[in-house]
PADODO-816597 format. One line per field, with one value per residue (C-alpha): residue number from 1; residue in three letters; x negated, y negated, z negated. Coordinates in Angstrom, 2 decimals. Layout:
residues N
num NUM; ... $
residuo ALA; ... $
east X; ... $
north Y; ... $
up Z; ... $
This chain:
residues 394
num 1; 2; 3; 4; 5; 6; 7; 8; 9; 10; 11; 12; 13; 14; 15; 16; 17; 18; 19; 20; 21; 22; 23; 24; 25; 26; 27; 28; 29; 30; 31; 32; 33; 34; 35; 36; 37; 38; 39; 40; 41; 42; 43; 44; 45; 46; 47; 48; 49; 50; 51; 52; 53; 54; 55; 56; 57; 58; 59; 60; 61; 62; 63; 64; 65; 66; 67; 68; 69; 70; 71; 72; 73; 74; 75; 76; 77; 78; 79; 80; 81; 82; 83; 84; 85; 86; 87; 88; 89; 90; 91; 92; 93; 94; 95; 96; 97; 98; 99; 100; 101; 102; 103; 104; 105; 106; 107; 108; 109; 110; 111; 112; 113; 114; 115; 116; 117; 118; 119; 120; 121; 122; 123; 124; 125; 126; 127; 128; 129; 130; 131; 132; 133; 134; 135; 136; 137; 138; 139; 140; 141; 142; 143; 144; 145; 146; 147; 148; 149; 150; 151; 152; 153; 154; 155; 156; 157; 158; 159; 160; 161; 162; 163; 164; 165; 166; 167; 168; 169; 170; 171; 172; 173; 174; 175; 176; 177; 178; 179; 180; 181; 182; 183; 184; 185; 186; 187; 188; 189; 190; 191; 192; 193; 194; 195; 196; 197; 198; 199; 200; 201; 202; 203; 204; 205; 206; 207; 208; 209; 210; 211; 212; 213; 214; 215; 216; 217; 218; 219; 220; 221; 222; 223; 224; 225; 226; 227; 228; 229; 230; 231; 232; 233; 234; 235; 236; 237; 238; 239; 240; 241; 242; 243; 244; 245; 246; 247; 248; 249; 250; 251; 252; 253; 254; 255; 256; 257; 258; 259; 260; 261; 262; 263; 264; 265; 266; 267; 268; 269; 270; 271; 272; 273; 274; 275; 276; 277; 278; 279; 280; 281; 282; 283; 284; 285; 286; 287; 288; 289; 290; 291; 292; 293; 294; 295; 296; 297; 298; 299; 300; 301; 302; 303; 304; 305; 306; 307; 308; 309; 310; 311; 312; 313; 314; 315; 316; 317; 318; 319; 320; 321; 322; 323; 324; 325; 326; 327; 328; 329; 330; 331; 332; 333; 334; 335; 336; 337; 338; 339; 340; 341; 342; 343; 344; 345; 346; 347; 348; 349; 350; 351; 352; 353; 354; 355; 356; 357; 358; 359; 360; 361; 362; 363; 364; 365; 366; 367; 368; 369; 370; 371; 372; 373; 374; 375; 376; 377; 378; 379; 380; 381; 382; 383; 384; 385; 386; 387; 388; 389; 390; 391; 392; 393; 394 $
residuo UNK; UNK; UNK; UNK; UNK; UNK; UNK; UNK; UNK; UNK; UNK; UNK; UNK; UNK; UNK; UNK; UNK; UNK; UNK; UNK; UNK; UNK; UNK; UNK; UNK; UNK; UNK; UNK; UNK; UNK; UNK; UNK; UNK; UNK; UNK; UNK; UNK; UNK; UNK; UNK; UNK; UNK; UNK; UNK; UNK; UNK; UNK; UNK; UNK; UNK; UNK; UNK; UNK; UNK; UNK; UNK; UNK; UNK; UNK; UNK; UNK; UNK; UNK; UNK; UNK; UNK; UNK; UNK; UNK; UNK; UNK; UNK; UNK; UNK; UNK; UNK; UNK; UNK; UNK; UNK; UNK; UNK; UNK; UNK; UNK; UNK; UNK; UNK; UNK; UNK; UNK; UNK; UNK; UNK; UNK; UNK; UNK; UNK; UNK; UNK; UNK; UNK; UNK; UNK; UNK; UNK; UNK; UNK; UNK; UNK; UNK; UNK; UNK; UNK; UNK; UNK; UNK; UNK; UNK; UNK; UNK; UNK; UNK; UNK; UNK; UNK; UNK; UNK; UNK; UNK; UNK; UNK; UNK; UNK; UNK; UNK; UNK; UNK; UNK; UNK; UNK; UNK; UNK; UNK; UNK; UNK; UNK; UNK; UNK; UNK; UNK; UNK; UNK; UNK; UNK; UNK; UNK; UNK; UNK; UNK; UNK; UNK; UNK; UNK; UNK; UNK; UNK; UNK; UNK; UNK; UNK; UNK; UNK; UNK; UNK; UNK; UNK; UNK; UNK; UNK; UNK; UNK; UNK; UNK; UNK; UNK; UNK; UNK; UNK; UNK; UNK; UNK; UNK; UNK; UNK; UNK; UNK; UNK; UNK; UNK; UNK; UNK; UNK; UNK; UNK; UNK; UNK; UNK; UNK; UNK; UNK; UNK; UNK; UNK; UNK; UNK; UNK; UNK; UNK; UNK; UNK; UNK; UNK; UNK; UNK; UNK; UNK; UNK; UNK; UNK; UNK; UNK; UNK; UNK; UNK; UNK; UNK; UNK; UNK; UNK; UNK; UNK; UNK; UNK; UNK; UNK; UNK; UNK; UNK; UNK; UNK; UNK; UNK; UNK; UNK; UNK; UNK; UNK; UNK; UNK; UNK; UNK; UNK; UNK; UNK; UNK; UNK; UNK; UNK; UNK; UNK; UNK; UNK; UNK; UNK; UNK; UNK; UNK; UNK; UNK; UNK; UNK; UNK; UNK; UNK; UNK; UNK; UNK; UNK; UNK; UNK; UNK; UNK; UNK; UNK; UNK; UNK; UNK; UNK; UNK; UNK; UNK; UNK; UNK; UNK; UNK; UNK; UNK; UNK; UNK; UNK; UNK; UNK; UNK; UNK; UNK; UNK; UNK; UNK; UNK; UNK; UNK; UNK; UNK; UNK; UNK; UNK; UNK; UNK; UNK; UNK; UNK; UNK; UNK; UNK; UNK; UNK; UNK; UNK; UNK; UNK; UNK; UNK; UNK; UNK; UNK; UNK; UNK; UNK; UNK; UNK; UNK; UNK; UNK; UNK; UNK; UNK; UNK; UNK; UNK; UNK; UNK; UNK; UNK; UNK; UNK; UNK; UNK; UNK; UNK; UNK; UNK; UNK; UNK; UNK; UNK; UNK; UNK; UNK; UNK; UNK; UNK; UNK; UNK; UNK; UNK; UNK; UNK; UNK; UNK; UNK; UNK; UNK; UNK $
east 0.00; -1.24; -0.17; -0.02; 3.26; 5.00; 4.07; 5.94; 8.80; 8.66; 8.81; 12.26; 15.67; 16.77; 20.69; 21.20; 19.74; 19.56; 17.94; 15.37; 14.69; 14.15; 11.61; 9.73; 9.51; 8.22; 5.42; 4.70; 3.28; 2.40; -1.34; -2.97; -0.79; 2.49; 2.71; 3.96; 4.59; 6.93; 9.75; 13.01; 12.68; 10.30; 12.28; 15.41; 13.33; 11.91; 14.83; 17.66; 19.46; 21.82; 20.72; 23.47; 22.18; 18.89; 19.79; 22.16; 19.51; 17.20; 19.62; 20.35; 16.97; 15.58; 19.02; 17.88; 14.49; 12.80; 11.36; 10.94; 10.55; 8.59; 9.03; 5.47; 5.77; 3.62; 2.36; 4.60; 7.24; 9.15; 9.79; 7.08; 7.46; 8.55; 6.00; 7.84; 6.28; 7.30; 7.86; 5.06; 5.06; 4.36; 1.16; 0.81; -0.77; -4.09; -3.74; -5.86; -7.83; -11.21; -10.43; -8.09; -9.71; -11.03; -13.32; -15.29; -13.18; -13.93; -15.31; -17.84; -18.67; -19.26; -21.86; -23.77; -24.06; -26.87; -26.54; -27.65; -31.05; -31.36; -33.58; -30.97; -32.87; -30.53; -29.94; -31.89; -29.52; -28.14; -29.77; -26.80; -24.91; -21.65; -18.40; -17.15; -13.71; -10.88; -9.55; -6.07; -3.29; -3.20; -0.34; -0.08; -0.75; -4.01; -4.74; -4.46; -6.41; -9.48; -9.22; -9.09; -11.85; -14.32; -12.82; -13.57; -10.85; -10.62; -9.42; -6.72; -7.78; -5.35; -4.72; -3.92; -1.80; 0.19; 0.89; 1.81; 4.40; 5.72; 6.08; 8.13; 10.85; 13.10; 12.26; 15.23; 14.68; 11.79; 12.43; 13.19; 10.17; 6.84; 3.93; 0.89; 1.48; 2.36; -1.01; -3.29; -2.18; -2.54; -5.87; -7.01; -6.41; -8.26; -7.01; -6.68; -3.94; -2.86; -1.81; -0.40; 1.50; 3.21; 3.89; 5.79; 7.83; 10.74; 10.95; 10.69; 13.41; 15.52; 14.44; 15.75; 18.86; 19.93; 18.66; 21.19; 18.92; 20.40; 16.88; 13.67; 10.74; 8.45; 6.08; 3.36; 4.32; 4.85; 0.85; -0.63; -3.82; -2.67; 0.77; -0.06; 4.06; 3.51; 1.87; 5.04; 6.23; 4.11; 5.07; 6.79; 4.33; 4.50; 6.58; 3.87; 5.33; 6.95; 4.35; 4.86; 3.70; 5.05; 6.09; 3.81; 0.97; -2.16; 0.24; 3.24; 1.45; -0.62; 2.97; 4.66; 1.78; 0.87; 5.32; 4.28; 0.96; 2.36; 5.36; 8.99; 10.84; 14.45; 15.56; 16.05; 19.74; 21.11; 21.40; 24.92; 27.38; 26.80; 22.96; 22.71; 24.71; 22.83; 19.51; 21.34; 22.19; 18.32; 19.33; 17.29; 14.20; 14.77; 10.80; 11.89; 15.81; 14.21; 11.35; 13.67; 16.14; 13.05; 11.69; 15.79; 16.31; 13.04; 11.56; 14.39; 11.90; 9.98; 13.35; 14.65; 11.18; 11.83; 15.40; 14.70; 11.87; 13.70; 16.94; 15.85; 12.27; 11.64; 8.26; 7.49; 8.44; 7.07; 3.62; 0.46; -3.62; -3.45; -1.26; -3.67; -6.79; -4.85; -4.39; -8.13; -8.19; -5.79; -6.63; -5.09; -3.93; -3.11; 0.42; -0.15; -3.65; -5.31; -5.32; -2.19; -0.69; -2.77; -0.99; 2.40; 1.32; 0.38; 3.99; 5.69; 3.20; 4.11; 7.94; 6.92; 9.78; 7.76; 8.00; 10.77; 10.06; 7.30; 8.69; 6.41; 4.07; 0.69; 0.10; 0.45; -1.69; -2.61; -5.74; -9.04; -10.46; -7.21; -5.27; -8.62; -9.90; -6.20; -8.63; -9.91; -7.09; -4.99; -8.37; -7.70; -4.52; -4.45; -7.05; -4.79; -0.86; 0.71; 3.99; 5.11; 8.88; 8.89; 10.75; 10.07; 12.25; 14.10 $
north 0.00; -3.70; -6.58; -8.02; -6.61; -6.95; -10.60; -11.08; -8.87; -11.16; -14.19; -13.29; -12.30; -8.27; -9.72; -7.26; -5.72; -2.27; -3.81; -5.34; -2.65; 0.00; -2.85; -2.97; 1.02; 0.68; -2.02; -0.06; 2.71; 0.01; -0.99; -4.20; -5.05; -3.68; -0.54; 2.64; 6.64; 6.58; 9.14; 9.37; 12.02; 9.23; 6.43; 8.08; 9.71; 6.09; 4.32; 6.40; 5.27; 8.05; 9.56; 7.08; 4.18; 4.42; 5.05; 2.39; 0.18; 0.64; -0.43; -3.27; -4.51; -3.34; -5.54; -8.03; -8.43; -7.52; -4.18; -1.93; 1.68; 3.78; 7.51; 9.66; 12.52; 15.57; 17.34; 19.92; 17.26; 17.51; 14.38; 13.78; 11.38; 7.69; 4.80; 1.61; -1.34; -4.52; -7.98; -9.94; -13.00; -11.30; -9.35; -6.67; -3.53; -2.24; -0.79; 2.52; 0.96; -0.82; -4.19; -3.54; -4.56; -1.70; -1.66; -4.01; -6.61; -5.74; -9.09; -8.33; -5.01; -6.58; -9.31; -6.26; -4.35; -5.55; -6.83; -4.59; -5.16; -7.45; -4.67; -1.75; 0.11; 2.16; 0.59; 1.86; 3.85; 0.68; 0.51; -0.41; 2.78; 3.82; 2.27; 4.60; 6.07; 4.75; 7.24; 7.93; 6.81; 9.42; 9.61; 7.64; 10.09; 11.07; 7.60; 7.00; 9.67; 8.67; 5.34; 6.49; 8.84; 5.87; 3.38; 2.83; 3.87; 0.17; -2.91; -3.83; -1.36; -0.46; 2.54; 0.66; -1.64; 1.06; 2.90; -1.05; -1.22; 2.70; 2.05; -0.91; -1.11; -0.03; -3.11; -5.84; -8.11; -7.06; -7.55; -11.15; -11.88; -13.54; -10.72; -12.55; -13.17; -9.16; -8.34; -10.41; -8.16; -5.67; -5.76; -5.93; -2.71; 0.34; 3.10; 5.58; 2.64; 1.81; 5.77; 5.46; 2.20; 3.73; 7.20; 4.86; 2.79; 4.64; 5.80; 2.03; 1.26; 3.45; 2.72; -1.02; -0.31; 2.32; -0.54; -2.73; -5.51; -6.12; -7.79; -6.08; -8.30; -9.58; -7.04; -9.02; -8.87; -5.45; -5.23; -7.96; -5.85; -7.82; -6.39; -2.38; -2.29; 0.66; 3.14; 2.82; 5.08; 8.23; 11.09; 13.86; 16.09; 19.43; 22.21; 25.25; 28.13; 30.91; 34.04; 37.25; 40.68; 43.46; 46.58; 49.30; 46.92; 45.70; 43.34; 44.85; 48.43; 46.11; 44.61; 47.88; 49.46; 46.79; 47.03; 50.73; 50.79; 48.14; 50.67; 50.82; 47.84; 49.58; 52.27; 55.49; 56.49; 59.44; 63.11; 63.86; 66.78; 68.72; 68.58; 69.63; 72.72; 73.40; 73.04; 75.17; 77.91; 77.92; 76.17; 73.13; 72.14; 69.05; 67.40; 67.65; 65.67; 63.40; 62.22; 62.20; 59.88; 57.91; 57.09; 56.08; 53.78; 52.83; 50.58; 48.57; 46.56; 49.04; 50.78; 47.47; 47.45; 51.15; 50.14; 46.87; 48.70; 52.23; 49.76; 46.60; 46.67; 43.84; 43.11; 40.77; 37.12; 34.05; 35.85; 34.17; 33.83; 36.93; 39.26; 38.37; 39.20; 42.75; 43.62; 43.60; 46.90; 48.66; 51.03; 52.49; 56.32; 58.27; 60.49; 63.96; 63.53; 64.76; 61.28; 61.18; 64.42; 63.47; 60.23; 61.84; 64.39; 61.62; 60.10; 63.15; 63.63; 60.06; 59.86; 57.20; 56.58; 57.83; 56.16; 55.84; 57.47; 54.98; 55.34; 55.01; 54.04; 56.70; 55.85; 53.37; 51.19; 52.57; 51.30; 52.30; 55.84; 57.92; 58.40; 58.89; 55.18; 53.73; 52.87; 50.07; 48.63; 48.48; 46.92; 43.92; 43.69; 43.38; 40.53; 38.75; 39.63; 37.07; 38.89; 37.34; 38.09; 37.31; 37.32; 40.85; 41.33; 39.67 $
up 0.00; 0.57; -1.41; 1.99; 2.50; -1.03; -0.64; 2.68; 1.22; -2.10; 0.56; 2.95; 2.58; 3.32; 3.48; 0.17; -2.45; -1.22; 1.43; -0.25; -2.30; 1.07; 2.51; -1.23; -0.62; 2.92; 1.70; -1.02; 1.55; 4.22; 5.14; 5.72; 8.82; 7.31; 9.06; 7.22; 8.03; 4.89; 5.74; 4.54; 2.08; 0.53; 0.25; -0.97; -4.08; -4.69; -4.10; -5.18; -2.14; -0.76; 2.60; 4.53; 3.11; 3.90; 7.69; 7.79; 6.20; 8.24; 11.35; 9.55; 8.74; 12.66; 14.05; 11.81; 13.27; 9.88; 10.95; 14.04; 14.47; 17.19; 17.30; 17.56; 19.47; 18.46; 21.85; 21.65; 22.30; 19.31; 17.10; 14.26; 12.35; 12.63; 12.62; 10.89; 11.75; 8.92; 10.60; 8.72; 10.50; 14.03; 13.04; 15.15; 14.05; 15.24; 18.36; 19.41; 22.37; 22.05; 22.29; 18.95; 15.58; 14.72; 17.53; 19.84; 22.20; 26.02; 26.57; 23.64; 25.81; 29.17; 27.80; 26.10; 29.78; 31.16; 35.10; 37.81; 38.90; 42.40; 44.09; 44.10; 41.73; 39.17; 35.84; 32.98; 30.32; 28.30; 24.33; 22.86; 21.27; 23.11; 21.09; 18.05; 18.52; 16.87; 14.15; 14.60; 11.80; 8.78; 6.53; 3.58; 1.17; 2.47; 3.00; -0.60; -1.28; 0.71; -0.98; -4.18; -3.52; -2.82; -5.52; -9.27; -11.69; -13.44; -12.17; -9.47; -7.27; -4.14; -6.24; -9.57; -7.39; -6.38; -9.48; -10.40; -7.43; -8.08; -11.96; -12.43; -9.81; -12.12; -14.97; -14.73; -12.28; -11.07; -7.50; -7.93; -10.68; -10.18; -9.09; -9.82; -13.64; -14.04; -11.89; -13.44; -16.71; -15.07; -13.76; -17.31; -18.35; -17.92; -15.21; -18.64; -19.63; -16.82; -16.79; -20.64; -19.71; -16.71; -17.98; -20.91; -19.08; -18.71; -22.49; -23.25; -20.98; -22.11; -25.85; -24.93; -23.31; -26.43; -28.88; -27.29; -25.19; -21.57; -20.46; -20.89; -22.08; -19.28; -17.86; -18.41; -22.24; -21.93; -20.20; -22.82; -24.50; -28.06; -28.21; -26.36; -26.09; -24.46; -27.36; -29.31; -26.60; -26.20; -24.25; -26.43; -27.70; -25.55; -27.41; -27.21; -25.90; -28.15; -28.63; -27.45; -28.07; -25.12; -26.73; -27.70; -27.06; -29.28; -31.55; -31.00; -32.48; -35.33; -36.62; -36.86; -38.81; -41.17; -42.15; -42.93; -44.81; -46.80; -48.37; -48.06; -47.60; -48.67; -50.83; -48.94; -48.61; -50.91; -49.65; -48.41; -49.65; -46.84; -46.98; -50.68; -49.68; -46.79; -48.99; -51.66; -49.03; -47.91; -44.26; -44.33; -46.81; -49.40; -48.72; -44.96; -45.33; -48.01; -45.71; -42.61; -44.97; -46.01; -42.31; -40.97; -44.12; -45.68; -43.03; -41.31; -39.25; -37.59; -36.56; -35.38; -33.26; -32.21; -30.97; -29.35; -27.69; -26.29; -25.21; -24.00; -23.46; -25.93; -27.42; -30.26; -30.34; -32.86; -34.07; -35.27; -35.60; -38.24; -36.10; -33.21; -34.94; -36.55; -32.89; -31.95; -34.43; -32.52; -29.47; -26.19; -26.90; -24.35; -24.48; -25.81; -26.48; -29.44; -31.06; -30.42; -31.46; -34.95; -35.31; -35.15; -37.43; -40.13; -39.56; -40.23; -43.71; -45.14; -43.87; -41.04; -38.64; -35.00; -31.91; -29.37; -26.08; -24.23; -20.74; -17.92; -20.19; -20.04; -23.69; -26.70; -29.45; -32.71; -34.90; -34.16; -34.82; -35.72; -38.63; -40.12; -39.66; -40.87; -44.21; -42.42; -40.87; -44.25; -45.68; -42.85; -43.53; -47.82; -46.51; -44.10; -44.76; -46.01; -47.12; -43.76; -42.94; -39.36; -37.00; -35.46; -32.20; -30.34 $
């Protein structure tokens, strides 16, 4: 963008506000000479003009003389893009020929050829280096990025003027309001504030307009390096993402076993009639029924786990550091491997509720080195459990 064009839109009448809000769009991706590539797409997100209205703007302002538009053709033939041309006082752009700016004017090209020599002899191969071609019109967006590329983040910068332009259409009256004042406050902060002060804006806005005030204080107030309006508006902090802990994995299997080495966490649920007579008649053994009653009623977590697990596929939400560092003690064991026929072995001797069936899964996480190195993990976890009921599944 070039302040070249906001000035001439700041100087003439668009016959409506709309209108003059599409042209401050269009100069706001304009160049020197007030020519843009700005597509529609553009100007409706920066305008919040409806698709219609920018079309029929654009008729207006070309009928109106403020504006013309020539249609670029890509080889193929099909329609590219539209080159929009703003009326600033009859400056034409830079044509693509050497006698345009960019290059050398013909007459400056036929006093550097040297005449032809009286005697007929051929010329010499002229010293002066043949004329540079003239690059061809990039899009505004990698325009801005080559400039920004070779400029330095503070001062009023093309690139600091148009974050300016892109950050405070929306303030009251800005359209209408005195530039230089804002600019000149502008230039004085740093590109890291001039970031903060623009990411702010519309929080302070809207801060105003729910405090009650129907005019916003002058930008230039709002820029002035004594008052920092802006840092009484910071962006939300970022709300960090919930944990999560798949099931039968590292933390998932490092939760579940710290709930059992620490003991029950319920009182196992009395024998029924029918299974004292059955024990009575020699059908089933009392250690076995008491142990079976002790790993369905004793650990209501872990069988919340199992369930979630076998029925839904859910891991482990809302877990922290400690769980984390628990679940670098745990190890992959394959299905039906020795390890893992020991582990439900050790289950079945302490009245541990046992796994749900894994799935596709070719194994789960149990601590390191067997039932046999389950010393070590409790060790790690009397130093780190914080009696934490947390939230377990989902």
């Amino acid at each position: 963008m070039s302040w070249q064009a906001t000035a001439w839109v700041s100087s003439i009448e668009a016959g409506g506000a709309s209108g003059k809000l599409l042209l401050y769009a269009l100069a706001n991706y304009a160049d020197e000479n007030g020519r843009t590539f700005a597509g529609d797409e553009r100007i409706m997100r920066d305008t919040e003009l409806s698709e219609r209205a920018v079309r029929d703007w654009k008729r207006k302002l070309v009928e109106a003389g403020l504006i013309s538009i020539e249609r670029r053709r890509r080889p193929g033939g099909d329609f590219d893009l539209d080159v929009i041309q703003l009326a600033m006082g009859g400056v034409e752009p830079p044509a693509n020929s050497a006698g345009s700016a960019t290059g050398k004017s013909c007459r400056d090209h036929r006093q550097m050829t040297p005449p032809p020599p009286a005697n007929g002899a051929v010329p010499p191969a002229p010293p002066y280096k043949a004329e540079p071609s003239v690059e061809p019109p990039v899009e505004p967006i990698e325009r801005e990025a080559r400039e920004a590329d070779q400029e330095k983040p503070e001062g009023l910068t093309k690139r600091a003027e148009g974050l300016f332009y892109r950050s405070f259409t929306a303030w009251d009256r800005f359209a209408v309001s005195p530039k230089q004042p804002m600019l000149e406050a502008w230039g004085k902060l740093t590109w890291t504030e001039m970031q903060a002060a623009a990411e702010a804006v519309p929080r302070y806005l809207a801060a105003k307009k729910v405090a009650g005030m129907k005019h916003a204080p002058a930008i230039s107030t709002y820029l002035d390096l004594n008052e920092r309006l802006w840092e009484g508006f910071p962006a939300p902090a970022e709300e960090t993402k919930p944990s999560y802990a798949p099931a039968f994995g590292p933390v998932w299997a490092a939760i579940r076993m710290r709930d059992l080495v620490t003991g029950p966490k319920a009182q196992p649920a009395p024998l029924k009639g029918w299974e004292e007579r059955a024990i009575a008649d020699g059908t089933f053994d009392r250690e076995a029924l008491l142990k079976a009653n002790q790993a369905r009623s004793c650990w209501p977590m872990v069988n919340a786990l199992h369930f979630s697990a076998e029925t839904r596929g859910l891991g482990i939400h809302n877990f922290g550091p400690d769980e984390e560092e628990l679940g670098k003690l745990c190890e992959f064991v394959p299905i039906d491997c020795d390890v893992w026929k020991a582990w439900k072995a050790e289950h079945e001797r302490r009245g541990w509720p046992w796994l749900p069936d894994p799935g596709s899964m070719r194994g789960v996480y149990f601590p390191v080195g067997g039932p046999g190195g389950l010393e070590a993990f409790e060790q790690a976890v009397r130093g780190n459990h914080d009696a934490g009921g947390r939230e377990a599944a989902e």
